[in-house]
C-alpha positions as CSV (number, residue, x, y, z in Angstrom):
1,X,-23.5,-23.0,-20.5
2,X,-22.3,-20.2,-18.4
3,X,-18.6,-20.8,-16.8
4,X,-17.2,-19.9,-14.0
5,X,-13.6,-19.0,-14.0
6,X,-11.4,-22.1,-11.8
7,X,-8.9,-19.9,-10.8
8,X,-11.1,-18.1,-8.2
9,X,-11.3,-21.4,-6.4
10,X,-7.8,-21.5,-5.5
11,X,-8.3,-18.2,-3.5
12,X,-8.2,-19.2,0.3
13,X,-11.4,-19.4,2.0
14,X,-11.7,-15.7,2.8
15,X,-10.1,-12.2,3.1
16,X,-7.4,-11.5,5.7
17,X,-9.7,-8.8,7.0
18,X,-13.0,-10.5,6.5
19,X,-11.8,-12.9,8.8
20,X,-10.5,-10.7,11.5
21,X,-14.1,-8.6,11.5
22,X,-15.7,-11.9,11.9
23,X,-13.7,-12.9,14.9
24,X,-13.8,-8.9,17.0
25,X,-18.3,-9.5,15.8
26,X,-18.2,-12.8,17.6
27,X,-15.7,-11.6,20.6
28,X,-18.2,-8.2,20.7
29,X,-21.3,-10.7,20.7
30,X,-20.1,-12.1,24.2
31,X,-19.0,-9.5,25.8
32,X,-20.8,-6.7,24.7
33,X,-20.0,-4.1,27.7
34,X,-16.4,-4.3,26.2
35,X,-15.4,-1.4,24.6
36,X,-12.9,-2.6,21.4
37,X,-9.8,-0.9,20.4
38,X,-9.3,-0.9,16.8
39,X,-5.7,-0.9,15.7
40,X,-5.6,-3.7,13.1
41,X,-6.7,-2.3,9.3
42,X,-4.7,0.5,8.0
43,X,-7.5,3.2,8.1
44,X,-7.1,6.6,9.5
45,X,-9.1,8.3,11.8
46,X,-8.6,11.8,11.5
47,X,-10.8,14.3,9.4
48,X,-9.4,15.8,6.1
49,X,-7.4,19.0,6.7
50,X,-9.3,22.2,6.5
51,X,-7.7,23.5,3.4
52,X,-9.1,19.9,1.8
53,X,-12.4,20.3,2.6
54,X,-12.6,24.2,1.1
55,X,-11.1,22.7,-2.4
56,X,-13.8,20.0,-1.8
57,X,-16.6,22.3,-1.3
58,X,-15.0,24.5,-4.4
59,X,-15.7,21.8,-6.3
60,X,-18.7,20.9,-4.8
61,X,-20.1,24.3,-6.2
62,X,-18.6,24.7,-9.6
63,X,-20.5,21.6,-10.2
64,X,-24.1,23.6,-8.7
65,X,-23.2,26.3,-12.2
66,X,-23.8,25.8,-15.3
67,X,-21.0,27.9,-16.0
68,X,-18.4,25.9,-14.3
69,X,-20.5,22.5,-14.3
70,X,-18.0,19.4,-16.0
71,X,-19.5,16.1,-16.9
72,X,-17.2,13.6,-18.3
73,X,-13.5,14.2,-17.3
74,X,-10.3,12.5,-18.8
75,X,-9.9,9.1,-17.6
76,X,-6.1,9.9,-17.0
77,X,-7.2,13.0,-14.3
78,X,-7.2,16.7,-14.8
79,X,-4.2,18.6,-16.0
80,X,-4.6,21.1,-12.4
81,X,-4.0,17.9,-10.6
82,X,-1.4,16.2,-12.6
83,X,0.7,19.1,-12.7
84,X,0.9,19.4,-9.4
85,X,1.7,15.4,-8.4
86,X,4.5,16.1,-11.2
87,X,6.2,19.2,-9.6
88,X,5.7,18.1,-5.5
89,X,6.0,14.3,-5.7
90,X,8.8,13.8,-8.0
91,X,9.9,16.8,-9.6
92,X,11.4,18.8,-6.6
93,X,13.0,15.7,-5.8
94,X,14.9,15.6,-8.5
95,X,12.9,12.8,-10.4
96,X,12.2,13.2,-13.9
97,X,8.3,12.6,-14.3
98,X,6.5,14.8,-16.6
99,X,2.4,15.1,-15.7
100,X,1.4,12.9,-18.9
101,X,3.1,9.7,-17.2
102,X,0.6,9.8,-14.2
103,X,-2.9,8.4,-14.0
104,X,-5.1,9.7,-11.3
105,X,-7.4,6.9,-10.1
106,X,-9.5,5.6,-7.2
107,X,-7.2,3.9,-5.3
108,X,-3.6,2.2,-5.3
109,X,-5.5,-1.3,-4.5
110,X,-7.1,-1.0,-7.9
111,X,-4.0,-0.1,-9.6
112,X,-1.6,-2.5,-8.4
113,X,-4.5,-5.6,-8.9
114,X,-5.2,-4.2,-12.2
115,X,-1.9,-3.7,-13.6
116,X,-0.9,-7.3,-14.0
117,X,-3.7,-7.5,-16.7
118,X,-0.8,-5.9,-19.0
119,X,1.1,-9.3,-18.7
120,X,1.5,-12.6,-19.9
121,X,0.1,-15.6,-18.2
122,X,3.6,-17.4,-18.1
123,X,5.8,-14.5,-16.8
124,X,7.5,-15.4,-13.5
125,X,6.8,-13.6,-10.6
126,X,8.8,-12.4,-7.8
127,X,6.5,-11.6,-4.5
128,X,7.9,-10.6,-1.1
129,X,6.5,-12.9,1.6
130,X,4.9,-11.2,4.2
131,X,3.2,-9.5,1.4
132,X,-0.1,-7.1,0.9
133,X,-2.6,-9.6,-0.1
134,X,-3.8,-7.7,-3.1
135,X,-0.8,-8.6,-5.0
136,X,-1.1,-12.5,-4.4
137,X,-4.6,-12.5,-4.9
138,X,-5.0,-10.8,-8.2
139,X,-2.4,-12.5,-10.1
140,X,-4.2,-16.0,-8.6
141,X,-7.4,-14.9,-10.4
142,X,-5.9,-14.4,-13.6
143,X,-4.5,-17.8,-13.7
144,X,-0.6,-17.0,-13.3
145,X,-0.4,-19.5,-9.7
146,X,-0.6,-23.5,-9.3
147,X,-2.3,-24.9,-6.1
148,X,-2.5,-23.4,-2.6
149,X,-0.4,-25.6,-0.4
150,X,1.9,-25.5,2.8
151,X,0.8,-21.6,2.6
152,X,2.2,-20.5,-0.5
153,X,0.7,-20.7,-4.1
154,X,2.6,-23.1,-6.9
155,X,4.2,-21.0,-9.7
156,X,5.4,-17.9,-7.7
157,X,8.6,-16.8,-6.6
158,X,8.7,-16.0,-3.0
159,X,10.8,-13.6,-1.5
160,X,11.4,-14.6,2.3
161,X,11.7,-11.2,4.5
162,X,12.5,-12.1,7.7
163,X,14.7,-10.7,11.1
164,X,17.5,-12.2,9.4
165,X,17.9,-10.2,6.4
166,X,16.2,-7.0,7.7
167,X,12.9,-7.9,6.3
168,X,14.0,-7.0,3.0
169,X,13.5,-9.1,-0.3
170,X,17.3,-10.4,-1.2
171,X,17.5,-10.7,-4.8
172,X,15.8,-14.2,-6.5
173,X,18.0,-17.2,-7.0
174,X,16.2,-17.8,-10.9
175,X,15.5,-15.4,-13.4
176,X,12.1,-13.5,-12.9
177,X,10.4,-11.1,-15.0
178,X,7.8,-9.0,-12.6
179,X,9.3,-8.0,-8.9
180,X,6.4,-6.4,-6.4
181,X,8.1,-3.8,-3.9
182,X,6.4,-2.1,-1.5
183,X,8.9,0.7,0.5
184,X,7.9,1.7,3.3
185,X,7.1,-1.7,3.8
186,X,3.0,-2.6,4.4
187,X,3.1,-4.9,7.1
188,X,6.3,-4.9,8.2
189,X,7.0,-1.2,8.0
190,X,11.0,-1.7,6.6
191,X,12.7,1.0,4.5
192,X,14.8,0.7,1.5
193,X,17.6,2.6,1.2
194,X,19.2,4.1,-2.3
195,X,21.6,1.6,-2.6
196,X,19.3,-1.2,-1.6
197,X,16.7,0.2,-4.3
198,X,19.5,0.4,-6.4
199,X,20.4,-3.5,-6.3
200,X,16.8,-4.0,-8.1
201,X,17.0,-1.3,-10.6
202,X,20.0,-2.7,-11.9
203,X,18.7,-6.7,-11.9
204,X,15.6,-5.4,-14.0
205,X,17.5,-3.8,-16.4
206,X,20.0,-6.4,-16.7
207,X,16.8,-9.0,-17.1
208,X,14.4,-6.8,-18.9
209,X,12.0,-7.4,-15.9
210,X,9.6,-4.5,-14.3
211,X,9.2,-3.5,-11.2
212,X,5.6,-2.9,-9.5
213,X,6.9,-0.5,-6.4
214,X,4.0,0.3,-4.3
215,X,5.4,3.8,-2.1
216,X,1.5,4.2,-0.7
217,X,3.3,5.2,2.7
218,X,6.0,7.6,1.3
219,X,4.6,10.4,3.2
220,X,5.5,9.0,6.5
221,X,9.1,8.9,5.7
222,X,10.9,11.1,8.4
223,X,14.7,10.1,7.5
224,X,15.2,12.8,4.4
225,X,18.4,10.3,3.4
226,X,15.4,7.7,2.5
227,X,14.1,7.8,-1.0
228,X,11.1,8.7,-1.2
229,X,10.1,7.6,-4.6
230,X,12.3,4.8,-6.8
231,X,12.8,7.3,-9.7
232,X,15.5,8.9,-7.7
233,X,17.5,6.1,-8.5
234,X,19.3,6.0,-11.9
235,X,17.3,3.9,-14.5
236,X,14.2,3.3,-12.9
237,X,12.1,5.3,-15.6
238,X,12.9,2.3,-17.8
239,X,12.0,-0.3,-15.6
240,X,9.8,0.4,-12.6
241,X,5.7,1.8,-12.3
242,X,4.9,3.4,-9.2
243,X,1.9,3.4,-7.3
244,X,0.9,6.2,-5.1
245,X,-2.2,7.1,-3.0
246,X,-3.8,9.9,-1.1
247,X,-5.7,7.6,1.5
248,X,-2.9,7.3,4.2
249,X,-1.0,10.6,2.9
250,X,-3.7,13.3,3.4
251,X,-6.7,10.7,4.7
252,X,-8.6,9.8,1.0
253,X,-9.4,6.6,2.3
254,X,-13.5,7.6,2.4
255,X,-12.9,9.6,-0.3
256,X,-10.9,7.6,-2.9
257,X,-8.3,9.2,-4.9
258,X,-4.9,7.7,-6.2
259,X,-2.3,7.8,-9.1
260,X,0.1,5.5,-10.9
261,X,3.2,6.7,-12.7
262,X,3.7,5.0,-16.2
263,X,7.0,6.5,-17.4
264,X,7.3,7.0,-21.2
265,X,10.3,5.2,-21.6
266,X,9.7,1.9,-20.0
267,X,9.2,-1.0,-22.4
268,X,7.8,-4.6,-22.3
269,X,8.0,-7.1,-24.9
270,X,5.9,-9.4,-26.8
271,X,6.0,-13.0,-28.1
272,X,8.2,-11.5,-30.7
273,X,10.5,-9.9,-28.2
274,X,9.6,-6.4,-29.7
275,X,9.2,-3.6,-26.7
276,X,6.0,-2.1,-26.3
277,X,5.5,0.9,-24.8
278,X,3.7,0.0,-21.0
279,X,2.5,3.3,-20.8
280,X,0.8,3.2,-24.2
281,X,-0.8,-0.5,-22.7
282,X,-1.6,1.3,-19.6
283,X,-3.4,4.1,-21.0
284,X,-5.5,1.5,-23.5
285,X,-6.8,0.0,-20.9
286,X,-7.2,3.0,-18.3
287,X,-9.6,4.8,-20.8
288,X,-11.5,1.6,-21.2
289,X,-12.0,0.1,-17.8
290,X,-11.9,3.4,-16.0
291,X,-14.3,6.2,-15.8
292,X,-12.1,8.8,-13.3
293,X,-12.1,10.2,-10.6
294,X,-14.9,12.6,-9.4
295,X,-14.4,16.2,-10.2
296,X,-15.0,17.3,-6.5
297,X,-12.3,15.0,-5.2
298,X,-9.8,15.7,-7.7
299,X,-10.1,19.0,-6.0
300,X,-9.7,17.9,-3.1
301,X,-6.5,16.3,-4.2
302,X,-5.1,19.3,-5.7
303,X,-5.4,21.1,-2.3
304,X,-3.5,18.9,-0.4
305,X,-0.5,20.7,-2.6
306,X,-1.8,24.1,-1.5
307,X,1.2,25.7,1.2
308,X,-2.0,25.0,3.6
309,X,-2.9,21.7,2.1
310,X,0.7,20.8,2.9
311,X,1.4,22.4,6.4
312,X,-2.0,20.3,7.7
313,X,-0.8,16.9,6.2
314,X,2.2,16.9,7.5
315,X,0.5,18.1,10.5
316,X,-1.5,15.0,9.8
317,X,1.1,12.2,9.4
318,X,3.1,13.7,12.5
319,X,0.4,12.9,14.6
320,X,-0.1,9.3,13.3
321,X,3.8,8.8,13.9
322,X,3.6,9.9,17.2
323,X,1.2,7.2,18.2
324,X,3.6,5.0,16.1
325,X,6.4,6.2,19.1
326,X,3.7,5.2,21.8
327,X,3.4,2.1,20.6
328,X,7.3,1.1,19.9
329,X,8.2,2.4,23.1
330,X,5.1,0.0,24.8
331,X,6.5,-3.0,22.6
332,X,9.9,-2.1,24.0
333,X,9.0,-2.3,27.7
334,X,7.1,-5.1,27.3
335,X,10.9,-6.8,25.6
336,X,9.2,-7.7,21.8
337,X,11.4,-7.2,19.1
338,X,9.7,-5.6,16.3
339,X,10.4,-3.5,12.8
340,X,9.0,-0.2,11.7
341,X,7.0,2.6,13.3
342,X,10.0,5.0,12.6
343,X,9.5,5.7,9.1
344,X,6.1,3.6,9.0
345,X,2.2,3.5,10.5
346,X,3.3,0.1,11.4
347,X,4.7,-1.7,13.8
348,X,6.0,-5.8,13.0
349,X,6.3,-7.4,16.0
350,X,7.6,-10.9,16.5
351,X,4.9,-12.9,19.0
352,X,8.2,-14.7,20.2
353,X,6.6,-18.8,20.3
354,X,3.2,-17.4,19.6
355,X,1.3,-18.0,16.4
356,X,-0.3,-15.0,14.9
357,X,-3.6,-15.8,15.3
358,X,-3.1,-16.9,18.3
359,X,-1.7,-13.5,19.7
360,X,-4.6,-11.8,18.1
361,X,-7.0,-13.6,20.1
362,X,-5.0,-13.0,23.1
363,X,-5.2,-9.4,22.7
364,X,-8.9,-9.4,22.0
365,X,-9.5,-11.4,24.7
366,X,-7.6,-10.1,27.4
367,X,-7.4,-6.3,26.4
368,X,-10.4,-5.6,23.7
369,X,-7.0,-4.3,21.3
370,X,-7.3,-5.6,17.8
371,X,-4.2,-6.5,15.3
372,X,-3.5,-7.7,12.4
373,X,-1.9,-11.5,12.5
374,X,0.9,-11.5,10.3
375,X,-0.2,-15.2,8.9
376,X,-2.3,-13.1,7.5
377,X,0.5,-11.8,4.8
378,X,2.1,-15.1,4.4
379,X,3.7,-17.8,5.6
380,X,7.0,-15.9,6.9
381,X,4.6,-13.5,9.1
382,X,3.3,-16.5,11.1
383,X,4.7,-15.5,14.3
384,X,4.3,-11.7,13.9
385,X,1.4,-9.4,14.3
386,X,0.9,-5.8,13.0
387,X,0.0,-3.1,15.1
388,X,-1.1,0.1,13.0
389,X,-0.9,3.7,14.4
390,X,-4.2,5.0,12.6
391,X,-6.1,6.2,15.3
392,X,-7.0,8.6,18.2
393,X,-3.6,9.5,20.6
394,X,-6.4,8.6,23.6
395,X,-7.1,5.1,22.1
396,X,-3.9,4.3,21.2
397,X,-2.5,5.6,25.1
398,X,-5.6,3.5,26.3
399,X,-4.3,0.4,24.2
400,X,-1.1,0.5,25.3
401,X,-2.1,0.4,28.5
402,X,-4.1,-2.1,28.1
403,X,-1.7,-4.1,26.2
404,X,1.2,-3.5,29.8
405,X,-1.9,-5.0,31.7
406,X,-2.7,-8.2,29.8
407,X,1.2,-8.9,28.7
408,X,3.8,-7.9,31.7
């Protein structure tokens, strides 16, 4: 008899997003003169730079010659494109990654869920609450959680971030041995500084725990004093993975294309407290499960590290953090406090009384804007909702309009 595996049944009902498109369907159903504003899910809106599409189309016709055709390609990602990540993204910061410790893939959603296949069922787990659901979720499937109930999951460590402590994770009371990080923050949009980045660095080492730091927003990082990956802190390479992604840093999200840095040096143990080389583990299981990424788009990829490639992404990500200062300045005047937008895409504001899903509604209801509720992310984001900054300067102006009508 064919069996189902129990741990998918402690998932909640549905997907955080699932359930908002449900809701803006049914709200669209009603009234269906209104014209929606979307600014809840975190995908951009703009076209991929110029210089993007012509490494695109490069590829495009390599592949239309039998001379240049490739079929199968290393499951780890070509050598033109790991190169580059090593010398732009870490390298000429000052962080010693060499090209063999990244793996290009299709996405830094897939990474971080698939990682934790690496691990033990009976590690203990450290997860910030709010939280990206993929984290929670994945690590529910493979068994590693109790029961859902009062809004967390049995089993897990949770981090509380809240107003209090700068929306920041504080270290853990009890000994844990996997921390998630995710700087600049996704929902909240926080930053971590050296020092605060530092404070973990040193727990793992000092408990021979790992760290899972998700920097998918680094790019938007306008404060230079800001690391922008956690390898520019002392000892990481022994104790932290980083995932990265092209989606929100030159607009991959239709096209796909990721990487994850496994340094050499960083070790795990098994039942007989030998270390194990994660990047060895990681590599085992990337050539097995993984196919790689398309040719074309790697590409693509590399041009983003082109002098044009980078002039038009930063071009890019300016104009995304410009609508980010529309809508702070909106959430000032209307007297919310709220977190990020500075360094960030998003903006965590605090509904004051309000319950997240109930300021969602309100906004879709009185001025066609859609969120994200911050219940959404956990139990500590109850009262918040997220605001993202991925789209058109004229929709966003419009929502924030919109937003002074239905909220002054």
């Amino acid at each position: 008899m064919i069996r189902a595996n129990d741990n998918y049944s402690k998932l909640k009902a549905s997907y955080l997003f699932s359930d908002i498109a449900k809701r803006v369907d049914e709200y669209q159903l009603k009234n269906p003169e209104a014209q929606i504003i979307r600014l809840g899910i975190g995908d951009v809106t703009r076209a991929l730079a110029p210089a993007v599409i012509k490494g695109f189309h490069e590829g495009v016709d390599e592949m239309a010659r039998d001379a240049t055709f490739r079929g199968y390609g290393p499951e780890q990602g070509y050598d033109f494109l790991r190169d580059q990540i090593a010398k732009n993204d870490f390298q000429d910061r000052g962080a010693d990654i060499s090209a063999d410790e990244i793996f290009v893939s299709d996405g830094a959603k897939c990474d971080t869920g698939n990682f934790q296949e690496l691990f033990a069922k009976d590690i203990t787990m450290a997860i910030p609450d709010p939280v990206y659901p993929a984290y929670l979720d994945t690590n529910v499937m493979a068994g590693r959680t109790g029961e859902f109930e009062g809004g967390r999951y049995g089993g897990i460590v949770y981090m509380d971030c809240l107003k209090e402590n700068n929306f920041l994770p504080k270290l853990p009371d009890e000994k844990v041995d996997l921390i998630y990080l995710c700087f600049p923050n996704n929902p909240t949009g926080s930053t971590a500084t050296k020092e605060e980045l530092k404070v973990w660095v040193d727990y793992a080492r000092e408990n021979k725990a790992l760290i899972l730091f998700d920097a998918a927003y680094e790019s938007f990082i306008r404060d230079e004093a800001l690391p922008k990956t956690i390898y520019e802190i002392e000892g990481a390479r022994q104790v932290a993975v980083e995932f990265r992604s092209f989606s929100k840093t030159a607009g991959f999200t239709g096209t796909r294309c990721a990487f994850t840095i496994v340094p050499k040096d960083c070790m795990i143990f098994n039942s007989k407290e030998d270390k194990v080389s994660l990047h060895a583990m990681w590599n085992r299981r990337h050539s097995t499960k993984f196919n790689g990424v398309s040719y074309p788009v790697q590409k693509a990829a590399q041009a983003v590290y082109s002098e044009e490639g980078k002039a038009q992404v930063r071009d890019q990500i300016a104009y995304y953090l410009n609508n980010a200062d529309i809508i702070r300045k909106t959430v000032e005047f209307l007297g919310f406090d709220y977190v990020g937008g500075k360094n960030s895409p998003y903006i965590w504001i605090d509904g004051k009384d309000r319950d997240s899903w109930d300021f969602f509604d309100l906004l879709l209801s009185r001025a066609s804007v859609v969120c994200t509720p911050g219940a959404g992310f956990g139990r500590c984001g109850k009262q918040y909702i997220r605001i993202s900054a991925f789209n058109s300067l004229e929709n966003v102006t419009e929502a924030m309009d919109r937003l002074k009508g239905a909220l002054q």
